[in-house]
mmCIF file of the N, C-alpha and C atoms, coordinates in Angstrom:
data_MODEL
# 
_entry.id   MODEL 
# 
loop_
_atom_site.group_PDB 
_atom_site.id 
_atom_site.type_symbol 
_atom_site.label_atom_id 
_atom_site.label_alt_id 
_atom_site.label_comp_id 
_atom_site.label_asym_id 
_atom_site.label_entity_id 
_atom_site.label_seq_id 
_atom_site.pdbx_PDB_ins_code 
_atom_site.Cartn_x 
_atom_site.Cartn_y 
_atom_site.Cartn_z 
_atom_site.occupancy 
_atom_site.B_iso_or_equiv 
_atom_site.pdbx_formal_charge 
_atom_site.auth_seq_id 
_atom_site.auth_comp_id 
_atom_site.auth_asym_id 
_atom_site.auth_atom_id 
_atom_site.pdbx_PDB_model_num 
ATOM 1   N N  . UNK A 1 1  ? 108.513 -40.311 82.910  1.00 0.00 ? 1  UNK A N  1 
ATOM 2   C CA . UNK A 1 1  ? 108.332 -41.124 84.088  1.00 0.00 ? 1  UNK A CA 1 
ATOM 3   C C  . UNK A 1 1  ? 107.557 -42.385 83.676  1.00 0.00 ? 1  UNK A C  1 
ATOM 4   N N  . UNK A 1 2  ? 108.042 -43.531 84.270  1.00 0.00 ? 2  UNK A N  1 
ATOM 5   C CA . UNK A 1 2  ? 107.617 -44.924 83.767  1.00 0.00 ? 2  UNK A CA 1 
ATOM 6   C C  . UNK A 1 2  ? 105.954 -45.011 84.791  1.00 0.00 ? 2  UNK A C  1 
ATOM 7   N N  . UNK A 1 3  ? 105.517 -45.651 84.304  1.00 0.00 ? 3  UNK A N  1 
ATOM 8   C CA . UNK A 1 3  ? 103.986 -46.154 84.769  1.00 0.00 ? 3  UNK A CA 1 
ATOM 9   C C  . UNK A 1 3  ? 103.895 -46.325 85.982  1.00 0.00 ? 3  UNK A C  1 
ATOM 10  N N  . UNK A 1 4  ? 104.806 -47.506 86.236  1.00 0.00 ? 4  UNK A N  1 
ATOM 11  C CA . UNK A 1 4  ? 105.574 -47.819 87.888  1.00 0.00 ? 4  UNK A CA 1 
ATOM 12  C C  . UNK A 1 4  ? 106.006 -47.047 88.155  1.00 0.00 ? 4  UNK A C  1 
ATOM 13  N N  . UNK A 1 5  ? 106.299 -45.866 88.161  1.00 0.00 ? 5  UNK A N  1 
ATOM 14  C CA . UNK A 1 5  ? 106.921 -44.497 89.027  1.00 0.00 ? 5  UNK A CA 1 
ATOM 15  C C  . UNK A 1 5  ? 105.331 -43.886 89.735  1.00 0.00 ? 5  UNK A C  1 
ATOM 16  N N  . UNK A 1 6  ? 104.808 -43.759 88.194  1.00 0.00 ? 6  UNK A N  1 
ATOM 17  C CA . UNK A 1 6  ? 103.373 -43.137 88.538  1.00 0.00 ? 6  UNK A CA 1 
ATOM 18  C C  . UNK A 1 6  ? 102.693 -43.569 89.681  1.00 0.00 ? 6  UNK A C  1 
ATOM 19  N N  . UNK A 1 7  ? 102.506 -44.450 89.273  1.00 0.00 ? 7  UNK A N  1 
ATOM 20  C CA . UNK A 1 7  ? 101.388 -45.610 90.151  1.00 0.00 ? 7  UNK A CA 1 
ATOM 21  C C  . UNK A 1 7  ? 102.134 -45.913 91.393  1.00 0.00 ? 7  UNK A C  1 
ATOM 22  N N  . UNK A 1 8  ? 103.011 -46.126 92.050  1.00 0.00 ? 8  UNK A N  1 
ATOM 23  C CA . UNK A 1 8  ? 103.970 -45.371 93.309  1.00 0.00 ? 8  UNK A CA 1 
ATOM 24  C C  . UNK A 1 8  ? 103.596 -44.285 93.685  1.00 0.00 ? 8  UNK A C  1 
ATOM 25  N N  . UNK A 1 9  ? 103.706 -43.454 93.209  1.00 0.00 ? 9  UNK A N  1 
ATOM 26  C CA . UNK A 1 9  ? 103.369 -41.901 93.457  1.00 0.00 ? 9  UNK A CA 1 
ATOM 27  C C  . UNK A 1 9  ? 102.245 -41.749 93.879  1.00 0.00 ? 9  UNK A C  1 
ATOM 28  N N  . UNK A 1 10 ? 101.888 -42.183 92.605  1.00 0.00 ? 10 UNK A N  1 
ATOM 29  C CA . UNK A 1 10 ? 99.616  -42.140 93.700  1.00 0.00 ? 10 UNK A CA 1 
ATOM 30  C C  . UNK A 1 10 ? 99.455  -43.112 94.448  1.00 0.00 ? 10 UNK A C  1 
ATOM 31  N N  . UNK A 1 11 ? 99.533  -44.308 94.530  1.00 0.00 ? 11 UNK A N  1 
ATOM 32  C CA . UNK A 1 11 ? 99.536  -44.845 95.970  1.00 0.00 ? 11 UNK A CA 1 
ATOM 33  C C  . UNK A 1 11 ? 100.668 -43.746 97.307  1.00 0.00 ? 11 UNK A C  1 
ATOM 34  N N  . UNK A 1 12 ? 101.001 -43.523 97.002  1.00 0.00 ? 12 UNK A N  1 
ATOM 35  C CA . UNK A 1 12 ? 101.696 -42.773 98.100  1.00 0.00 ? 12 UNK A CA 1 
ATOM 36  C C  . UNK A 1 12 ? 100.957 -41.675 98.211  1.00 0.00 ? 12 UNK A C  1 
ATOM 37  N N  . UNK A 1 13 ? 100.689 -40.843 97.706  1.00 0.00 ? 13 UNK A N  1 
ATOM 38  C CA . UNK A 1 13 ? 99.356  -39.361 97.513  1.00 0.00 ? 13 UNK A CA 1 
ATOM 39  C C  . UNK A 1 13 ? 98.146  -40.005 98.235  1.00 0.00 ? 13 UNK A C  1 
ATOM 40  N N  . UNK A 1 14 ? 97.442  -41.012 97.306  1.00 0.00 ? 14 UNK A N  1 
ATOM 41  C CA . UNK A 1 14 ? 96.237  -41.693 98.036  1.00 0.00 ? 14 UNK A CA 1 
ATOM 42  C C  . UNK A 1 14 ? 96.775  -41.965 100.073 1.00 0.00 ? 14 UNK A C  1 
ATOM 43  N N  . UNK A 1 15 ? 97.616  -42.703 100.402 1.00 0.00 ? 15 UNK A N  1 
ATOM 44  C CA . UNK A 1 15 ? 97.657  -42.804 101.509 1.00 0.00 ? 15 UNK A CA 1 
ATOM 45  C C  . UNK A 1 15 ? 97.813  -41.718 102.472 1.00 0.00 ? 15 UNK A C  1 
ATOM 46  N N  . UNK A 1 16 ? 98.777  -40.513 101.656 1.00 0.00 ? 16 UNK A N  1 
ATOM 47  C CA . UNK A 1 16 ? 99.150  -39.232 102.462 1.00 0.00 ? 16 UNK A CA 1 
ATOM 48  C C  . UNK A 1 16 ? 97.369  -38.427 102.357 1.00 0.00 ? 16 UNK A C  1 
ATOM 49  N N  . UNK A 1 17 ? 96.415  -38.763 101.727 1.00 0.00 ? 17 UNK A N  1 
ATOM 50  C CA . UNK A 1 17 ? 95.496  -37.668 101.660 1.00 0.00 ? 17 UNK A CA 1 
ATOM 51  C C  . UNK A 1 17 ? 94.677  -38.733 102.937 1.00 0.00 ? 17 UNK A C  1 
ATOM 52  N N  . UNK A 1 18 ? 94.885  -40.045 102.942 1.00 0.00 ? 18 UNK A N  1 
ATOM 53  C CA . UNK A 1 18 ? 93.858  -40.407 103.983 1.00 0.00 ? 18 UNK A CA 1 
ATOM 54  C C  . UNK A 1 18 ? 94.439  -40.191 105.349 1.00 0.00 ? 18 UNK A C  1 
ATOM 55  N N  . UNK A 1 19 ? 96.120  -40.461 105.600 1.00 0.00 ? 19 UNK A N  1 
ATOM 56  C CA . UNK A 1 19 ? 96.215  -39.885 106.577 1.00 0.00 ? 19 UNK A CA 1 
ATOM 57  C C  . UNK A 1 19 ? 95.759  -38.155 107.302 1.00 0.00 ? 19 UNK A C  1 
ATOM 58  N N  . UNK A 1 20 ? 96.235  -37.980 106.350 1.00 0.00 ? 20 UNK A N  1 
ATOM 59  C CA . UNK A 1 20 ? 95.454  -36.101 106.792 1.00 0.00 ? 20 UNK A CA 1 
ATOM 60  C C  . UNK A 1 20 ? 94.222  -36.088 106.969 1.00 0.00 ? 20 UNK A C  1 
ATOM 61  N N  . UNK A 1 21 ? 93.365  -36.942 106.619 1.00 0.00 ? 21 UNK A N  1 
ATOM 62  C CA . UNK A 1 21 ? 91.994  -36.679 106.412 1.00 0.00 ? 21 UNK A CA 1 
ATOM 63  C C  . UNK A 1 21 ? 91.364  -37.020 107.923 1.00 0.00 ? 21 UNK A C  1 
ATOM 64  N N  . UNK A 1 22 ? 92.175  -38.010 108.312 1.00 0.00 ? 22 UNK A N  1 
ATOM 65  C CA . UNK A 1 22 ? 91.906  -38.526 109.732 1.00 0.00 ? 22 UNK A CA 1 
ATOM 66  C C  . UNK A 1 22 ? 92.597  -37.760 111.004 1.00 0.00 ? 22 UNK A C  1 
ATOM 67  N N  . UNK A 1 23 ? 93.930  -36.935 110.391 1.00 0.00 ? 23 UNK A N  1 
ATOM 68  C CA . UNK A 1 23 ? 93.954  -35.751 111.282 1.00 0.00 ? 23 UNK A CA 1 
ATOM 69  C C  . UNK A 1 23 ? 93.482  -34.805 111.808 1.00 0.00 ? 23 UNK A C  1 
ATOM 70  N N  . UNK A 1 24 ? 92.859  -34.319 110.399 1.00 0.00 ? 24 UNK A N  1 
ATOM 71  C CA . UNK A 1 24 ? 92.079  -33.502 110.558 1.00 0.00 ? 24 UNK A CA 1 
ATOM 72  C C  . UNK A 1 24 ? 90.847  -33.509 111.335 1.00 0.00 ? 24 UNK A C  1 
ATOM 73  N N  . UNK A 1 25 ? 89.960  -34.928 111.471 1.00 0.00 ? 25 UNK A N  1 
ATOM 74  C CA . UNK A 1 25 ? 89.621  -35.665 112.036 1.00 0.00 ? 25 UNK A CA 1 
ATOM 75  C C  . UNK A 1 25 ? 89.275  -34.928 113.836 1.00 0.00 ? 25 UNK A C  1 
ATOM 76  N N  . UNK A 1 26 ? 90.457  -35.545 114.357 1.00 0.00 ? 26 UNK A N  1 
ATOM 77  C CA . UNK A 1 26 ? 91.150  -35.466 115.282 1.00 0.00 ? 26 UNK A CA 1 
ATOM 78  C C  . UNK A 1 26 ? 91.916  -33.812 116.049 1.00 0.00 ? 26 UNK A C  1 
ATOM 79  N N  . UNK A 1 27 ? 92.321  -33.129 114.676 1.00 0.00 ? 27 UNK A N  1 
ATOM 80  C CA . UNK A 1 27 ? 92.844  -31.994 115.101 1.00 0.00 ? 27 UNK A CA 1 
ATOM 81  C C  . UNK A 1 27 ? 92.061  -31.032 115.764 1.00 0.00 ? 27 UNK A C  1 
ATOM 82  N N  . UNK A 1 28 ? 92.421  -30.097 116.734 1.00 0.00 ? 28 UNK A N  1 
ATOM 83  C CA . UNK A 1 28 ? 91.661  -28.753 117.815 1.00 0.00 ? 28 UNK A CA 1 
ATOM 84  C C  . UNK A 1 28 ? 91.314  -27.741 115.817 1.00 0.00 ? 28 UNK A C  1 
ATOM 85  N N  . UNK A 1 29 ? 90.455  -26.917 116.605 1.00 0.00 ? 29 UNK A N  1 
ATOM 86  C CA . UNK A 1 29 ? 89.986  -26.219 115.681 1.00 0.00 ? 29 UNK A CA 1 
ATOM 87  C C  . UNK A 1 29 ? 90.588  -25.363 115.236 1.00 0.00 ? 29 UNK A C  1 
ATOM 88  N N  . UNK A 1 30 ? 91.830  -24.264 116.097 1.00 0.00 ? 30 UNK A N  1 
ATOM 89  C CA . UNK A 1 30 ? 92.535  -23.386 115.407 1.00 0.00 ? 30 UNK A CA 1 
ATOM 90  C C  . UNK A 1 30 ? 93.985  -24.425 113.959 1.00 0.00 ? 30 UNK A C  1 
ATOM 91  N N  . UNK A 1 31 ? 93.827  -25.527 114.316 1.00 0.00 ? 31 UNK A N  1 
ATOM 92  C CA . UNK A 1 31 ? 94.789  -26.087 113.684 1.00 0.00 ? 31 UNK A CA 1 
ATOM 93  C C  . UNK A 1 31 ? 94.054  -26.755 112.234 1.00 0.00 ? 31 UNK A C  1 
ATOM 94  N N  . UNK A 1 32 ? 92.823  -26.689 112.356 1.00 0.00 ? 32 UNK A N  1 
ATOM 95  C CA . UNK A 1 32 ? 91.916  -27.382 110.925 1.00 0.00 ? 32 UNK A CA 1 
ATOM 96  C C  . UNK A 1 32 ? 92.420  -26.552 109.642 1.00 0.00 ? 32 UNK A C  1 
ATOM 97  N N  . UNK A 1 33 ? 92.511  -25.650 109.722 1.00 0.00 ? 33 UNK A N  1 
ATOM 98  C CA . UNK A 1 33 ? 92.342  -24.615 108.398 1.00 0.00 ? 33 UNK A CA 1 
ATOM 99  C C  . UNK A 1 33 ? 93.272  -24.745 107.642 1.00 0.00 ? 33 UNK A C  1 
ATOM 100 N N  . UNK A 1 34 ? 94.746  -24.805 108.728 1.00 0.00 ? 34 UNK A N  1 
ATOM 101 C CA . UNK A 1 34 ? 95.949  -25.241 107.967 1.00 0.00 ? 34 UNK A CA 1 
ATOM 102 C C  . UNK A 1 34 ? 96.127  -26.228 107.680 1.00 0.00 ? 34 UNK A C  1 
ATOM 103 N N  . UNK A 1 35 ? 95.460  -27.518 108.106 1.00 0.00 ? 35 UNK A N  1 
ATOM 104 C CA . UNK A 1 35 ? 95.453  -28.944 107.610 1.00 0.00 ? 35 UNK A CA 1 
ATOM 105 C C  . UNK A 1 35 ? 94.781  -28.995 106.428 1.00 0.00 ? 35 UNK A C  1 
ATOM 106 N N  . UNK A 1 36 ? 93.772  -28.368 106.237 1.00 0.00 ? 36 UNK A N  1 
ATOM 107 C CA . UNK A 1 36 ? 92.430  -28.280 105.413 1.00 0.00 ? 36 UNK A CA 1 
ATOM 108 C C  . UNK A 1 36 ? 93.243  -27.850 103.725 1.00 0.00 ? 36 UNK A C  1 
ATOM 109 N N  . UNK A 1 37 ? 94.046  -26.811 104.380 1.00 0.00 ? 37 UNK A N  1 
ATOM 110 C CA . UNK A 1 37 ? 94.823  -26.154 102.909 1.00 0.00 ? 37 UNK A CA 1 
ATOM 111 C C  . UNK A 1 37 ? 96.151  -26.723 102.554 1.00 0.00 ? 37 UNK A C  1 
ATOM 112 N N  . UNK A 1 38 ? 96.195  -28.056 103.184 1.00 0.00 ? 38 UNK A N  1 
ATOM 113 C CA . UNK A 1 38 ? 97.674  -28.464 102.961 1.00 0.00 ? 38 UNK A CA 1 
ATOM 114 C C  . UNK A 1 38 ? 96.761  -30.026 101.902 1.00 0.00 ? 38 UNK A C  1 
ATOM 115 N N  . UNK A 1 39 ? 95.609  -30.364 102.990 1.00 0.00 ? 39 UNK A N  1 
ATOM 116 C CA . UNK A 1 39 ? 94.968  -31.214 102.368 1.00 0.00 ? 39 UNK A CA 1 
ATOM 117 C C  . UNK A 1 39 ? 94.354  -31.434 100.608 1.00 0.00 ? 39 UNK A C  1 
ATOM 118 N N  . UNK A 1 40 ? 94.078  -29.842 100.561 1.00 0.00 ? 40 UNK A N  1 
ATOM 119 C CA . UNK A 1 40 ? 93.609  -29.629 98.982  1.00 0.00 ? 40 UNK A CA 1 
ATOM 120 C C  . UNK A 1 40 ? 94.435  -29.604 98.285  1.00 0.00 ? 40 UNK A C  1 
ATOM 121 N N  . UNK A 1 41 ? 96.005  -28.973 98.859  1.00 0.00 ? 41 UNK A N  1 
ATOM 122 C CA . UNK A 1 41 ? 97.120  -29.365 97.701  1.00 0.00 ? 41 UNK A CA 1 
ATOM 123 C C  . UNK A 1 41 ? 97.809  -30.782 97.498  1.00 0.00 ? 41 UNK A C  1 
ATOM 124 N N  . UNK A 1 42 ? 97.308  -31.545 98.658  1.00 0.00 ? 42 UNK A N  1 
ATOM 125 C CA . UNK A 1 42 ? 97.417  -33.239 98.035  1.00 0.00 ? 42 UNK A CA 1 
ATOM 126 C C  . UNK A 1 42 ? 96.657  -33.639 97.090  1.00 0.00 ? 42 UNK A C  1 
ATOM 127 N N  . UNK A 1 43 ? 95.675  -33.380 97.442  1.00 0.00 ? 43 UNK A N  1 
ATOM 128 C CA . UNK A 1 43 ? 94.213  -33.800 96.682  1.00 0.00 ? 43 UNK A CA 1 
ATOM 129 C C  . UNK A 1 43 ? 94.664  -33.516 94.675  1.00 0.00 ? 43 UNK A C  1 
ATOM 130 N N  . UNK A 1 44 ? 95.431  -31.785 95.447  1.00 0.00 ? 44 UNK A N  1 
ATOM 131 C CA . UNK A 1 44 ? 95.419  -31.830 93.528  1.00 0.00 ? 44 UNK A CA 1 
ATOM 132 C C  . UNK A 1 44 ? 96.903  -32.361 93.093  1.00 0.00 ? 44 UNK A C  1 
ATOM 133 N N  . UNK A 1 45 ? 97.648  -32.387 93.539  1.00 0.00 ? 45 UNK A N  1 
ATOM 134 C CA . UNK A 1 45 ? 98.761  -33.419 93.417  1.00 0.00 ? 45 UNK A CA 1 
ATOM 135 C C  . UNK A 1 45 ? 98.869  -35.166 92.858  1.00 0.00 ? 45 UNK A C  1 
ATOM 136 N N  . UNK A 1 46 ? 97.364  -35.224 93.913  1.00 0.00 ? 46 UNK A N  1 
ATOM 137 C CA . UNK A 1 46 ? 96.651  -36.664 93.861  1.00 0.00 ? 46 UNK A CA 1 
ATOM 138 C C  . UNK A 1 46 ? 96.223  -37.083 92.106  1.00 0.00 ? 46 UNK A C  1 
ATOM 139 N N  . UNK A 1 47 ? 95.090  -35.984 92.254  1.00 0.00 ? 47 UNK A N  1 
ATOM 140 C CA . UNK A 1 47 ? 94.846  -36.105 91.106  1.00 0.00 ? 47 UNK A CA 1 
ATOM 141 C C  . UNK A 1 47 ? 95.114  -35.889 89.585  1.00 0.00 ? 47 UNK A C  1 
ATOM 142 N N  . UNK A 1 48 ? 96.195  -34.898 90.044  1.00 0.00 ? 48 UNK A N  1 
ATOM 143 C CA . UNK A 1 48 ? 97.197  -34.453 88.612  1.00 0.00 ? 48 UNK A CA 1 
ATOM 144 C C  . UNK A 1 48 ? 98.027  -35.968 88.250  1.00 0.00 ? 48 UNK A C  1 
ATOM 145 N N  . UNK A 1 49 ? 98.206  -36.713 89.414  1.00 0.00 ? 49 UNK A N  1 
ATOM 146 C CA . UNK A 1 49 ? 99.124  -38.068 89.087  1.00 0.00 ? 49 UNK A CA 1 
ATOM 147 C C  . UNK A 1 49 ? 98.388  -39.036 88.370  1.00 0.00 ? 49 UNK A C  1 
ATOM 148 N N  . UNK A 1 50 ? 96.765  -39.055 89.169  1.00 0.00 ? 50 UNK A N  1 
ATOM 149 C CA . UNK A 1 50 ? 95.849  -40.209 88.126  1.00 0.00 ? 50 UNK A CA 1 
ATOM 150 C C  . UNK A 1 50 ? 95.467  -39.599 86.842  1.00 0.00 ? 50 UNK A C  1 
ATOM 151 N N  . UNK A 1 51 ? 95.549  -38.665 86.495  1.00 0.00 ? 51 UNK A N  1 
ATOM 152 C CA . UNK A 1 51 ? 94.974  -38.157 85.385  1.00 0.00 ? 51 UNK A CA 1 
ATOM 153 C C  . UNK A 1 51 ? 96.262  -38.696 84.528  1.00 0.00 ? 51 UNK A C  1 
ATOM 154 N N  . UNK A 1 52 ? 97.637  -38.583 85.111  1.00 0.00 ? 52 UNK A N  1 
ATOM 155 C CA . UNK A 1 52 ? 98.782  -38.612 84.367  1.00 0.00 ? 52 UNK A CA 1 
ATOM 156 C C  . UNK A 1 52 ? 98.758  -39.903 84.036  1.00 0.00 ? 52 UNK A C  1 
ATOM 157 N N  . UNK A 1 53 ? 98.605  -41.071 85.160  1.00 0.00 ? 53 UNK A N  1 
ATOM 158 C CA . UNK A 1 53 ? 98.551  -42.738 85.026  1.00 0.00 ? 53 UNK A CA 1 
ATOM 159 C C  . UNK A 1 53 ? 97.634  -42.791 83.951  1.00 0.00 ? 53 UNK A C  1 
ATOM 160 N N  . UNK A 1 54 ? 96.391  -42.228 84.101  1.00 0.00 ? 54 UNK A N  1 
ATOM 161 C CA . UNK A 1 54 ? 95.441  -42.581 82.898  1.00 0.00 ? 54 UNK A CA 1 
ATOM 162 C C  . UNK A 1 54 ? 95.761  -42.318 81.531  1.00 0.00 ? 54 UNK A C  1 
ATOM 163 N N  . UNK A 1 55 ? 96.554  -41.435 81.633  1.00 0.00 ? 55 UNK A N  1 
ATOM 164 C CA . UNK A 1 55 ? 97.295  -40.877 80.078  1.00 0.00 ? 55 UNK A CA 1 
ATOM 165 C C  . UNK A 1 55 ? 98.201  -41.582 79.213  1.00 0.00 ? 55 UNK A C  1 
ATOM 166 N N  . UNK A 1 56 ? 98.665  -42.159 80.484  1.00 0.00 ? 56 UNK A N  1 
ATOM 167 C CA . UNK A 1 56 ? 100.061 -43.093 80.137  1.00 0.00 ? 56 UNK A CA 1 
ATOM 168 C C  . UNK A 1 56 ? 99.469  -45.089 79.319  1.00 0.00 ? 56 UNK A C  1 
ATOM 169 N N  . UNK A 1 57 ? 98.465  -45.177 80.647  1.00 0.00 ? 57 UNK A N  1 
ATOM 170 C CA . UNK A 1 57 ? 97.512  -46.402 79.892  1.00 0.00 ? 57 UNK A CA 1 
ATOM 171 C C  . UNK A 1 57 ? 97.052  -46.235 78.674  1.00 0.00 ? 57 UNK A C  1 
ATOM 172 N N  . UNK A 1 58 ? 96.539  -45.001 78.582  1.00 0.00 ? 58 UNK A N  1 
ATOM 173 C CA . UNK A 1 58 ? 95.621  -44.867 77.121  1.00 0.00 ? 58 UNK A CA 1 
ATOM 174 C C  . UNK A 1 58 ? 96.670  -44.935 76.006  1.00 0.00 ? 58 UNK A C  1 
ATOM 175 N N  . UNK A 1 59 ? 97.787  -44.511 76.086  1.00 0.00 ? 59 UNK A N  1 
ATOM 176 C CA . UNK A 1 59 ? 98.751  -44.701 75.581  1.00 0.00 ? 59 UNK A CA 1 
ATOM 177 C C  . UNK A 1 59 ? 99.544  -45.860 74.991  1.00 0.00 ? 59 UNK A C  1 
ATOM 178 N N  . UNK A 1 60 ? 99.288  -46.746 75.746  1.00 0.00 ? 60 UNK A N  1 
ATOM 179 C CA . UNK A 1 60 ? 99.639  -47.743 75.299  1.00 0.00 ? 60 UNK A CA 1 
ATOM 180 C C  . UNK A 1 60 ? 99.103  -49.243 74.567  1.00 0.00 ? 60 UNK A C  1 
# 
């Protein structure tokens, strides 16, 4: 995957984790928990992608 794929990807992750974050926000309480656990698998999605961008820079 090219750099520009990456860096797409996490801008898109980064925006999907702030939207949730502000749902959650907002969401009734029986509905937090499942936001909460959908939220941490962005988060590591998120960060499996910058770790990957950073790999790819050092790289070059």
């Amino acid at each position: 995957m090219s750099i520009r794929l990456v860096a797409i990807d996490l801008y898109r992750l980064i925006k999907e984790v702030e939207t949730l974050e502000k749902k959650i926000e907002k969401a009734p309480f029986d509905k937090k928990e499942a936001l909460k656990d959908q939220l941490r698998r962005l988060k590591t999605e998120r960060d499996r992608m910058r770790r990957m961008l950073e790999g790819k820079k050092d790289s070059l």
